[in-house]
C-alpha positions in Angstrom: -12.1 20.7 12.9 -12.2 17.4 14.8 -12.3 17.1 18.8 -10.0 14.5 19.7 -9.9 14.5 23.2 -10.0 12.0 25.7 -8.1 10.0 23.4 -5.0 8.5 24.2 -2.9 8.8 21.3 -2.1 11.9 19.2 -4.0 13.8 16.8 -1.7 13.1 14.1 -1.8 8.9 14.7 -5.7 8.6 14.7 -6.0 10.7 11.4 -3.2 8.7 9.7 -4.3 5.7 10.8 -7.7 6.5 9.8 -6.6 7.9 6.2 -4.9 5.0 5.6 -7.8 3.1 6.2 -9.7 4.6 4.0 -7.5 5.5 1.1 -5.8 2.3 0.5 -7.4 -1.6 0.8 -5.6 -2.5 4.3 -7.1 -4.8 7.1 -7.4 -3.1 10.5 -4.6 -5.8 11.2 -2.2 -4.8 9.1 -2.7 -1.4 9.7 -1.7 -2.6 13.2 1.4 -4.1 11.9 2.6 -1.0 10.0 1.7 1.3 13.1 4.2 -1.5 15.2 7.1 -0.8 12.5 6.9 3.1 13.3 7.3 2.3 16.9 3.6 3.4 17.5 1.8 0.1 19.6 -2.2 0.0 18.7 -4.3 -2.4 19.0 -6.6 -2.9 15.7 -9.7 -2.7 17.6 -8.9 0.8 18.3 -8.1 1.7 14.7 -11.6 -0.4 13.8 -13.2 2.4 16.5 -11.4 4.9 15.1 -12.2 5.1 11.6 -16.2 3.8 12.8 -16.3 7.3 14.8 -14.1 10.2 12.7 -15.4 9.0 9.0 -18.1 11.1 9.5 -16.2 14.4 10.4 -13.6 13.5 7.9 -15.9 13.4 5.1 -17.6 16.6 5.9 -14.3 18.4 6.8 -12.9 17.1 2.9 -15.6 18.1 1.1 -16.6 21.1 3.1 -16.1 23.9 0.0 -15.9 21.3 -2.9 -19.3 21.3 -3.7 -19.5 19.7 -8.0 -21.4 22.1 -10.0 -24.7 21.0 -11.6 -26.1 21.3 -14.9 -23.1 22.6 -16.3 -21.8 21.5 -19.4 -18.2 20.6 -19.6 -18.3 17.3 -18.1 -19.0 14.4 -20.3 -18.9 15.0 -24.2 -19.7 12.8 -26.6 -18.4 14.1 -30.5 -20.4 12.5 -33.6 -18.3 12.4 -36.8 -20.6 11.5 -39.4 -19.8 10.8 -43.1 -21.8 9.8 -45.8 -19.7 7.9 -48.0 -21.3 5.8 -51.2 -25.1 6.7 -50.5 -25.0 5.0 -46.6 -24.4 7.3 -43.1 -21.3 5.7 -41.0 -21.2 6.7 -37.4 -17.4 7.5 -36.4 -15.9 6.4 -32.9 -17.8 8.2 -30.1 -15.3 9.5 -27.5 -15.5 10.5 -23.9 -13.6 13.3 -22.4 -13.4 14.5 -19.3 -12.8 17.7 -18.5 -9.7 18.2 -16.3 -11.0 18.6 -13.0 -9.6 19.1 -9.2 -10.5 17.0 -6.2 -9.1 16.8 -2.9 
């Protein structure tokens, strides 16, 4: 997985402090501020170095056996409903569907 040591803090604070980074809009300041609320004092700069060095490994460890088939229908459709009504052809309401799919 990913080597952590010679860190200071625990496993489990870099990776959610690094999640959060990336999952949801938050300024490395704020995510400083939520860390202080949860009794866990960081300094920003370290979440900024953080994220800067495990985004790498994090990506490769997320999408490790989630490999997106290619060439495979099932994806994008697009249906046609065509009628000819009164001599001219009237294109119906193209739709997208997606087909259900799982990511991590």
């Amino acid at each position: 997985m990913i080597d952590l040591k010679g860190h200071r803090f625990e496993k489990a604070i870099i990776l959610i402090c690094a999640r959060w980074c990336l999952a949801y809009p938050l300024s490395y300041r704020n995510l400083e501020e939520m860390m202080a609320e949860r009794g866990v004092v960081v300094d920003h700069s370290n979440i900024y170095r953080w994220v800067r060095k495990f985004t790498p490994q994090l990506e490769a460890a997320f999408r490790k056996n989630k490999k997106r088939p290619v060439g495979k229908s099932g994806g994008w459709t697009k249906p046609i409903s065509r009628s000819r009504a009164s001599g001219s052809i009237s294109t119906g309401l193209w739709i997208a569907m997606v087909k259900p799919s799982t990511f991590c």
